[in-house]
C-alpha positions as YAML, in Angstrom:
chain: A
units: angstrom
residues:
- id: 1
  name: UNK
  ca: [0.00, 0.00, 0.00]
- id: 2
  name: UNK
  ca: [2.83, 1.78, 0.69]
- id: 3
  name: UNK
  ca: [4.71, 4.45, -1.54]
- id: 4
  name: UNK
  ca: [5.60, 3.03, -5.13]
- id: 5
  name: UNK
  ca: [8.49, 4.68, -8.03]
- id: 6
  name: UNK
  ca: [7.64, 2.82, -11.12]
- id: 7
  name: UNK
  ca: [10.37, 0.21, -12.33]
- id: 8
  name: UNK
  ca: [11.21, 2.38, -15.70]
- id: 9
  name: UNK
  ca: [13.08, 5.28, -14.31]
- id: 10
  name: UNK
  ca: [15.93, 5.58, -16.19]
- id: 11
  name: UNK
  ca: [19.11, 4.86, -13.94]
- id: 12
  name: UNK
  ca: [20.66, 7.48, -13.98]
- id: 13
  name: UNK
  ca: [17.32, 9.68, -12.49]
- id: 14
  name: UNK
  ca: [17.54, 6.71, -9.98]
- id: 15
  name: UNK
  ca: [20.82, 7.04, -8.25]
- id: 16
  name: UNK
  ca: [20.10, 11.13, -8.31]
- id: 17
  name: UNK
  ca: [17.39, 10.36, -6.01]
- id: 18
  name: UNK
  ca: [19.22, 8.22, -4.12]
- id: 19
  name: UNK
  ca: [22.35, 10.53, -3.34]
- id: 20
  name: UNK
  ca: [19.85, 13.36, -3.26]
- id: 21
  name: UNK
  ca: [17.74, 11.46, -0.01]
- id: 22
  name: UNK
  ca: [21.15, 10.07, 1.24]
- id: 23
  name: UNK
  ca: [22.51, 13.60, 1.84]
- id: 24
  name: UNK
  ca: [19.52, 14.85, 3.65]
- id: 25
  name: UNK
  ca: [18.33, 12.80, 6.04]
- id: 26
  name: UNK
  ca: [20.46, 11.36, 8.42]
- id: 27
  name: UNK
  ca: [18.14, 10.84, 11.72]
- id: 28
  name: UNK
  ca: [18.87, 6.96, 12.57]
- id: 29
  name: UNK
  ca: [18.03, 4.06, 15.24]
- id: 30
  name: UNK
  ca: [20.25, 1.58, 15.98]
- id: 31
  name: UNK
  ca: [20.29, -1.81, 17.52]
- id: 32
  name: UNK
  ca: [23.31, -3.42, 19.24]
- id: 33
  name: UNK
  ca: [22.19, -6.96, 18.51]
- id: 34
  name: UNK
  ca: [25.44, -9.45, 17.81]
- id: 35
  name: UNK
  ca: [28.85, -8.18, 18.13]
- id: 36
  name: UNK
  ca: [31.00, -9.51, 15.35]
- id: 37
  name: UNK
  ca: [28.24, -9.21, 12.50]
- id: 38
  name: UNK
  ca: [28.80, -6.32, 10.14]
- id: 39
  name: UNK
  ca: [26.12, -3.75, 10.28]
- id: 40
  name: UNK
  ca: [23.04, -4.31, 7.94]
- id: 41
  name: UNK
  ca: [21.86, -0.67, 7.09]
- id: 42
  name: UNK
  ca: [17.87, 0.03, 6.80]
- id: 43
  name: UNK
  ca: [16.67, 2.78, 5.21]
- id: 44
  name: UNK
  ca: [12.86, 3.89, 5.59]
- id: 45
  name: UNK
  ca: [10.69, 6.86, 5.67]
- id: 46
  name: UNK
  ca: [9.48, 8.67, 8.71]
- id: 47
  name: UNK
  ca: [6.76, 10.02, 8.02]
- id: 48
  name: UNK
  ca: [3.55, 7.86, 8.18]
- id: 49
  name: UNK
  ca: [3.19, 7.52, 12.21]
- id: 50
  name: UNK
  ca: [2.02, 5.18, 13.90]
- id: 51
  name: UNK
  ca: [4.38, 3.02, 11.61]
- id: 52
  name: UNK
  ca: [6.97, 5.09, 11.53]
- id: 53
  name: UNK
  ca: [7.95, 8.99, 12.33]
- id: 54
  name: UNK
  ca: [10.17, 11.31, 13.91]
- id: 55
  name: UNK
  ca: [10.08, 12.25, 17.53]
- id: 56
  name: UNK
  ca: [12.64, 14.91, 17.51]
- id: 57
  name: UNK
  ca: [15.71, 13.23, 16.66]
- id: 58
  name: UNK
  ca: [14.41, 9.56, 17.16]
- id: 59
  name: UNK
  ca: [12.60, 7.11, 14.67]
- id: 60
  name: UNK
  ca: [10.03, 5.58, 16.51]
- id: 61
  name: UNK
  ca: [6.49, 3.44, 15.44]
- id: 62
  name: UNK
  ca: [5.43, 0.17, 15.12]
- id: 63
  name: UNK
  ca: [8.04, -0.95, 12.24]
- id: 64
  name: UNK
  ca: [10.83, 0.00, 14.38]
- id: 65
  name: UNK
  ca: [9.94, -2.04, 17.11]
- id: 66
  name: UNK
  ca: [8.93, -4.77, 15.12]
- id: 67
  name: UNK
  ca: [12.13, -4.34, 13.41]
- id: 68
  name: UNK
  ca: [14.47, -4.40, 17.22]
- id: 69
  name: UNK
  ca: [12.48, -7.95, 17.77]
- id: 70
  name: UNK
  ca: [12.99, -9.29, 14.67]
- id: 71
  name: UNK
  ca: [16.84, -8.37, 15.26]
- id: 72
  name: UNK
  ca: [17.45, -9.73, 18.44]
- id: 73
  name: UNK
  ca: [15.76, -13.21, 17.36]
- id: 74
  name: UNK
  ca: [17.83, -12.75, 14.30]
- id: 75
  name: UNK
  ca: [20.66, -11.96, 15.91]
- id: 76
  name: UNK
  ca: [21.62, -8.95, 13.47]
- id: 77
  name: UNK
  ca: [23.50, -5.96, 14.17]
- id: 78
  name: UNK
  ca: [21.09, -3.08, 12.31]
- id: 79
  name: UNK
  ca: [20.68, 1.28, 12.02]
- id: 80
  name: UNK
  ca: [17.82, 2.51, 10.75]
- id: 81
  name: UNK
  ca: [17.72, 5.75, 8.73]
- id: 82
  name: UNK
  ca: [15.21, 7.95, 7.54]
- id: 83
  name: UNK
  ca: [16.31, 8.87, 4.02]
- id: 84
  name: UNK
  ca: [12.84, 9.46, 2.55]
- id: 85
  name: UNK
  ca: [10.95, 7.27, 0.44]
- id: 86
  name: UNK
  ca: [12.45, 7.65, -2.89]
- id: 87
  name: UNK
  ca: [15.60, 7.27, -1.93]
- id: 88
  name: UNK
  ca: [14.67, 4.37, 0.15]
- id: 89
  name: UNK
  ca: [13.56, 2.13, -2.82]
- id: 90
  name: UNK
  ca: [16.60, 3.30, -4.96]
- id: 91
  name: UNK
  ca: [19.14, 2.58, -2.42]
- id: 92
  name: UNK
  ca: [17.48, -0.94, -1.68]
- id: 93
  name: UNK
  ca: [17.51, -1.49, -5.13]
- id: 94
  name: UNK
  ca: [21.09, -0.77, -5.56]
- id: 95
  name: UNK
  ca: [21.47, -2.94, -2.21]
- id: 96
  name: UNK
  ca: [25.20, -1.63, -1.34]
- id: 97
  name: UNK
  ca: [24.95, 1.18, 0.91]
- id: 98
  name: UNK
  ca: [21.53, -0.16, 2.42]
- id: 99
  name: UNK
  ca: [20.78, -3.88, 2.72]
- id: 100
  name: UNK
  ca: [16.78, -3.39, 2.85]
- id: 101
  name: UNK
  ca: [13.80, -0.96, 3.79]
- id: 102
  name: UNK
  ca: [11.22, -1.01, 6.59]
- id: 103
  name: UNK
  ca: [8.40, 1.86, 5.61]
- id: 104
  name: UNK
  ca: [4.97, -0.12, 5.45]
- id: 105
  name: UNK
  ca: [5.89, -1.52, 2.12]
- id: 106
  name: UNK
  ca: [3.02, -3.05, 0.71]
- id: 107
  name: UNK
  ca: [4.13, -6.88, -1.18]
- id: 108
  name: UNK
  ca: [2.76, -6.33, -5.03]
- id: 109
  name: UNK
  ca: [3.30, -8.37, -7.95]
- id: 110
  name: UNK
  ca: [4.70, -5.54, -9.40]
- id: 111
  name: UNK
  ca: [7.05, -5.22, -6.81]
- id: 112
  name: UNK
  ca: [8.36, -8.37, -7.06]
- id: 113
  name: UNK
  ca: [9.93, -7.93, -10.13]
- id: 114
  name: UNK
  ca: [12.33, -5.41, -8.93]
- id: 115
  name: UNK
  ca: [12.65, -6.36, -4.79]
- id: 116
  name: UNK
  ca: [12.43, -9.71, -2.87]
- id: 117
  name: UNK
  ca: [10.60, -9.29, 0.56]
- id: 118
  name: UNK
  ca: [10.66, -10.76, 3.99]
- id: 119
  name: UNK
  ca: [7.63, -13.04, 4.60]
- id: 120
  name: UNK
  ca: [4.11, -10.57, 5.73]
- id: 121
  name: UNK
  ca: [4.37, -8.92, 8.93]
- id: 122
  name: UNK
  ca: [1.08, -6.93, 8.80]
- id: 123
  name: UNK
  ca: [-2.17, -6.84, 7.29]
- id: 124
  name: UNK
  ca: [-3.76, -3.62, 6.19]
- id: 125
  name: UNK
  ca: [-5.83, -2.04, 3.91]
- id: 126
  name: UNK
  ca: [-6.59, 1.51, 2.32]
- id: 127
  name: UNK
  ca: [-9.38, 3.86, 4.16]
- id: 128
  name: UNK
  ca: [-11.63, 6.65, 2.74]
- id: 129
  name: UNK
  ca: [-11.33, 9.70, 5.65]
- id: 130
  name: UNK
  ca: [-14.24, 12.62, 4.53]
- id: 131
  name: UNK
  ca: [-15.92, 15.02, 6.47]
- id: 132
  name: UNK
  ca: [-18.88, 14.35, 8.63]
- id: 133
  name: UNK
  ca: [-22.26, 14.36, 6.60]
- id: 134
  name: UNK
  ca: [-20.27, 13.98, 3.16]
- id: 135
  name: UNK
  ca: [-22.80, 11.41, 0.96]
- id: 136
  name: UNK
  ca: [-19.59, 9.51, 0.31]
- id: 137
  name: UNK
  ca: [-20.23, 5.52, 1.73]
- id: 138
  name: UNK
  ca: [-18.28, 3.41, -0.66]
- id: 139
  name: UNK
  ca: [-15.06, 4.03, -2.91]
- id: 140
  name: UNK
  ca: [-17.23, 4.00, -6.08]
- id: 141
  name: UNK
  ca: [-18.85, 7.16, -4.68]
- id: 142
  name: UNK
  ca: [-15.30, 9.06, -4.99]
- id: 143
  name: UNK
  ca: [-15.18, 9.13, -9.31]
- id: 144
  name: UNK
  ca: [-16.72, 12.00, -9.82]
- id: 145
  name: UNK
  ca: [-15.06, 13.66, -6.64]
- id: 146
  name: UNK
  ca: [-11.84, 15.33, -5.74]
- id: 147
  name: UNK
  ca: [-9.86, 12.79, -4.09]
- id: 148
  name: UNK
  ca: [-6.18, 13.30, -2.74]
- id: 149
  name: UNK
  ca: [-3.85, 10.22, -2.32]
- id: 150
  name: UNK
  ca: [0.11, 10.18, -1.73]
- id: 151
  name: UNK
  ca: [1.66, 9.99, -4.92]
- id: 152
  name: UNK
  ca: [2.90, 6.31, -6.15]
- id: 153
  name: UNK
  ca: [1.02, 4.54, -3.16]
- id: 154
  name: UNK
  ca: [-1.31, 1.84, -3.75]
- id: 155
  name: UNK
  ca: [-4.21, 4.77, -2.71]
- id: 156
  name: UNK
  ca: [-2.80, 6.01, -5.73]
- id: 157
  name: UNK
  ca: [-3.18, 3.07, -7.92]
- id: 158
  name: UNK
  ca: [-6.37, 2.40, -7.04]
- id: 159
  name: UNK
  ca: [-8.12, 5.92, -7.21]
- id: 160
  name: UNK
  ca: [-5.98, 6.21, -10.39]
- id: 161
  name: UNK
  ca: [-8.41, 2.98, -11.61]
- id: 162
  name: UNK
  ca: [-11.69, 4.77, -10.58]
- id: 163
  name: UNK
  ca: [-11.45, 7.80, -11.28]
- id: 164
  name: UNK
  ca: [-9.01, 7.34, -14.39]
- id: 165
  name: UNK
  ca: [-5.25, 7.79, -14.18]
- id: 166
  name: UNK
  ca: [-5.47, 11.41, -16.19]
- id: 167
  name: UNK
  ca: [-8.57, 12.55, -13.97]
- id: 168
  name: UNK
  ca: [-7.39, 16.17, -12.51]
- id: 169
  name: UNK
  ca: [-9.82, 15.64, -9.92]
- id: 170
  name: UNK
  ca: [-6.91, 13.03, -8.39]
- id: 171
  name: UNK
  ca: [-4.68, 15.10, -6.56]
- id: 172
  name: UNK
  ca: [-1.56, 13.70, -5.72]
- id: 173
  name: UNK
  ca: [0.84, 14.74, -2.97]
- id: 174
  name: UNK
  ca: [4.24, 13.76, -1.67]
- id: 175
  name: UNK
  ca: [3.10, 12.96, 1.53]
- id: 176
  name: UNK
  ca: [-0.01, 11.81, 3.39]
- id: 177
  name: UNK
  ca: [0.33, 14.82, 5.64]
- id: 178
  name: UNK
  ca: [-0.17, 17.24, 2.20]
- id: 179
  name: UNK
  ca: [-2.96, 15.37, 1.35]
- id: 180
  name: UNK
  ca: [-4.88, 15.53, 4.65]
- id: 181
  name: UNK
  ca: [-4.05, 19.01, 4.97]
- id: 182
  name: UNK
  ca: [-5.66, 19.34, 1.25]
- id: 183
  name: UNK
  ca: [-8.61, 17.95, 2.91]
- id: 184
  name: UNK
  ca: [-8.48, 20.44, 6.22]
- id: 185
  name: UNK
  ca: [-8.73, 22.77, 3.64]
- id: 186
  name: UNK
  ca: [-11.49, 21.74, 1.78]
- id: 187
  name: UNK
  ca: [-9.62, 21.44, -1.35]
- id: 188
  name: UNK
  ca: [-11.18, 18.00, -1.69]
- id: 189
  name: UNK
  ca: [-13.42, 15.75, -0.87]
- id: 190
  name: UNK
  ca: [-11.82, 12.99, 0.70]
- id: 191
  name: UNK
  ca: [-8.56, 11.56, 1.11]
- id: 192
  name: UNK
  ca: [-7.81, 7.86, 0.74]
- id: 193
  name: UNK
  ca: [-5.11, 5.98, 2.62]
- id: 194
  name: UNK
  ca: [-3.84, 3.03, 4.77]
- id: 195
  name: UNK
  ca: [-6.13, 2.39, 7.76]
- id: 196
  name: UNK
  ca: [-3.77, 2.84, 10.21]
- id: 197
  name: UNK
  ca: [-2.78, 6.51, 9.30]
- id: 198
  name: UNK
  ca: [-6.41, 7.15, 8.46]
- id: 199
  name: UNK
  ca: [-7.49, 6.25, 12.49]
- id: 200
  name: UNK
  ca: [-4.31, 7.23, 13.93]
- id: 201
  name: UNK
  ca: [-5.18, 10.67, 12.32]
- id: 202
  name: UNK
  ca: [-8.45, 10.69, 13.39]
- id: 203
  name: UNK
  ca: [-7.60, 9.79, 16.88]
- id: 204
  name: UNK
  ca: [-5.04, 13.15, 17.44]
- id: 205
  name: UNK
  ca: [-8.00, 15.58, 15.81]
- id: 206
  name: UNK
  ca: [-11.47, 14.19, 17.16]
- id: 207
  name: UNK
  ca: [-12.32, 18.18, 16.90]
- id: 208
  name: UNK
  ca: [-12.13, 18.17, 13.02]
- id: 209
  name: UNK
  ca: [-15.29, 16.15, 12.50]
- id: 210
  name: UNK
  ca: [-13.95, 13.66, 10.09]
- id: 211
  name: UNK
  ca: [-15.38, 10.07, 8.99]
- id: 212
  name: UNK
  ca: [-13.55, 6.84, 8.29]
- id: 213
  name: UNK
  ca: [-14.92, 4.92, 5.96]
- id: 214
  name: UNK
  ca: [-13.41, 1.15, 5.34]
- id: 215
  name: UNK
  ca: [-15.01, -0.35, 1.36]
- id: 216
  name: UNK
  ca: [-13.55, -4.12, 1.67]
- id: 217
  name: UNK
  ca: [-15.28, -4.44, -1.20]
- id: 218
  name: UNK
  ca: [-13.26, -2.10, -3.56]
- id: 219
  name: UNK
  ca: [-10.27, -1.86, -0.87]
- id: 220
  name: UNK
  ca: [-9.04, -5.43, -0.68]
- id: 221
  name: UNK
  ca: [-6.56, -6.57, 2.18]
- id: 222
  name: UNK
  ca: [-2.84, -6.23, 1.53]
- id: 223
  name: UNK
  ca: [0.33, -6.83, 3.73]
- id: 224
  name: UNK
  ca: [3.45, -5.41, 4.09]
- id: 225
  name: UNK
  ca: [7.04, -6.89, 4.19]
- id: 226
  name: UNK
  ca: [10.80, -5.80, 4.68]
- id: 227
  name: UNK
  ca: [12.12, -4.43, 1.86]
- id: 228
  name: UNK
  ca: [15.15, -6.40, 0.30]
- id: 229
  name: UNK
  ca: [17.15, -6.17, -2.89]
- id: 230
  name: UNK
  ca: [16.58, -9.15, -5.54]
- id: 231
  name: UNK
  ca: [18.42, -12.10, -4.34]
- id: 232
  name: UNK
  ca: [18.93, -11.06, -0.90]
- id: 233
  name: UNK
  ca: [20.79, -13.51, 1.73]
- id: 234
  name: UNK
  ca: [19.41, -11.50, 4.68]
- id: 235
  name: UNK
  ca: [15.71, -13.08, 3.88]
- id: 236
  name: UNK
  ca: [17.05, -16.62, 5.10]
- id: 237
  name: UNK
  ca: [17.61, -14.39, 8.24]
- id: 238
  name: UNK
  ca: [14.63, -12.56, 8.61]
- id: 239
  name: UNK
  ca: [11.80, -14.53, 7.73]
- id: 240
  name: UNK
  ca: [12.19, -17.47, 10.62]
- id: 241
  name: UNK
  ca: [12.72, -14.53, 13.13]
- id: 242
  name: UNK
  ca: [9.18, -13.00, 12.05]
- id: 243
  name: UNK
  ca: [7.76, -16.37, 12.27]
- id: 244
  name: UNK
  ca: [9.21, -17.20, 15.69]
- id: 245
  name: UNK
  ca: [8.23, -13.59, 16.95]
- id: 246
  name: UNK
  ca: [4.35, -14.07, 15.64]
- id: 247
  name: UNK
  ca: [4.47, -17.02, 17.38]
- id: 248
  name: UNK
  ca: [5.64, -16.30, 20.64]
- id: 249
  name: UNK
  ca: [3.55, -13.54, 21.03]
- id: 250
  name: UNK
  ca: [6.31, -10.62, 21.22]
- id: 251
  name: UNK
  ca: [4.48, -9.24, 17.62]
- id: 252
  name: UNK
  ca: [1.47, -9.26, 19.63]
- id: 253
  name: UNK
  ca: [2.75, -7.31, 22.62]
- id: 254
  name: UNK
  ca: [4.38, -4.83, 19.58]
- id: 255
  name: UNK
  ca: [0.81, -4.71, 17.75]
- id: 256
  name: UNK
  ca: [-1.17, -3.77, 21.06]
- id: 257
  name: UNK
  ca: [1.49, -1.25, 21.80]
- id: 258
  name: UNK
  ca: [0.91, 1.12, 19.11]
- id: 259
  name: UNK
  ca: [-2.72, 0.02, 18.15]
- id: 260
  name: UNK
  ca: [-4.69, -0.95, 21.14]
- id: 261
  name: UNK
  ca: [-5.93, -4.47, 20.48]
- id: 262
  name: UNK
  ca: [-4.81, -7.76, 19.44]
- id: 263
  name: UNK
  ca: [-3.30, -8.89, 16.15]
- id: 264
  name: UNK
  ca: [-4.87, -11.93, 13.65]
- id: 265
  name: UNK
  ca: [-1.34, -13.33, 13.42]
- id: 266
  name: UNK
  ca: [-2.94, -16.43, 11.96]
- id: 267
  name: UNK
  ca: [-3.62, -14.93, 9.18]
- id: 268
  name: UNK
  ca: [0.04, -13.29, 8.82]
- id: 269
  name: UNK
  ca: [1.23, -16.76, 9.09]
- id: 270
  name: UNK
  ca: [-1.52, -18.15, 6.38]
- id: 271
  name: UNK
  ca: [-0.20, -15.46, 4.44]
- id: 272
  name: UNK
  ca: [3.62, -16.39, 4.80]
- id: 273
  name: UNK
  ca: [2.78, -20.02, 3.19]
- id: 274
  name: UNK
  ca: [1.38, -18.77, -0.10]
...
């Protein structure tokens, strides 16, 4: 659901981007995990709280905890930076300076053909957030309205179906936090994106009279993964330590934590098979 750069850029537009984000963004979180392991660098993009954001000069969210368990089952030594999320998937791409991303990276086919990915560690879906008393009820309802999404997310990709990928009613922003703003403003008339920064809005500004509005039926269920360059080693790693975390309920203890109930890690683990 996450953020998406289209496969085609030419390469040398792609390593601009990534010395560009590399320069400008150097807030990090580290974990001291196994002495004697070389450092595997994440990069990610802090900017989509709960999952992850700055607070002042720390990354925090539910990804970066996630990320510290999965470490110490792993036994990695790891930093985390925040360089953005263009440079993110250009830099993971490359796979030298950075060995993978963490930044609510949705798992697509399209993906695929550029990234490997750690097995599913969450399950979420995209959200519809209007004002209170809009007629809006269903994701249909949005073609003929002015919708803003974050540019290259899945929000994008899907609004870009209904509403046509030339519509100039689809505004598209560089950030979630643009595009809710847009909506503040009454620029337009609703903003769709992931659940968990839809509520996790809502939930700081229960004065601005805003509805949530979840269409299963248009909006189907996606899940994220790590972020890893195409033939990785570090998924042999990673994806028993997810497993073993789900299972031992630490990911639960991490999920309840930031969102306030319990996880259906049975279907993260369903999902892990396929």
């Amino acid at each position: 659901m996450k953020r998406w750069m289209m496969a085609g850029l030419m390469a040398v537009l792609v390593f601009a981007l990534a010395a560009c984000g590399a320069q400008s963004n150097n807030e990090s979180a580290s974990g001291e995990i196994s002495e004697g392991d070389n450092k595997i660098m994440f990069a990610t993009d802090a900017a989509y709280a709960p999952m992850e954001s700055m607070d002042k000069d720390k990354i925090v969210g539910f990804d970066i905890d996630f990320l510290a368990a999965v470490a110490k089952e792993a036994g990695i030594n790891y930093e985390v930076k925040n360089t953005g999320w263009d440079s993110m998937l250009t830099l993971v791409q490359a796979g030298k300076e950075y060995q993978a991303g963490i930044s609510s990276v949705s798992i697509t086919d399209e993906r695929k053909e550029t990234y490997d990915y750690s097995s599913p560690y969450f399950e979420s879906t995209n959200m519809i957030l209007t004002k209170e008393g809009s007629p809006i009820k269903s994701a249909l309802d949005l073609k003929d309205k002015k919708v803003a999404v974050q540019l290259g997310t899945t929000a994008d990709t899907l609004m870009s179906d209904i509403m046509g990928k030339d519509s100039t009613s689809l505004k598209k922003f560089e950030s979630n936090a643009l595009a809710l703003l847009e909506l503040e403003n009454s620029g337009v008339d609703a903003v769709v994106a992931d659940v968990a920064i839809v509520k996790e809005y809502m939930k700081n500004n229960p004065d601005k009279k805003f509805t949530g509005i979840l269409d299963k039926d248009n909006f189907g269920a996606e899940f994220y993964g790590i972020l890893l360059p195409k033939g990785s080693e570090l998924k042999a790693k990673l994806d028993p330590a997810i497993k073993t975390i789900i299972e031992n309920g630490e990911y639960a203890k991490i999920y309840e934590k930031w969102f306030g109930e319990q996880p259906n890690t049975e279907i993260l683990l369903n999902a892990a098979k396929e």
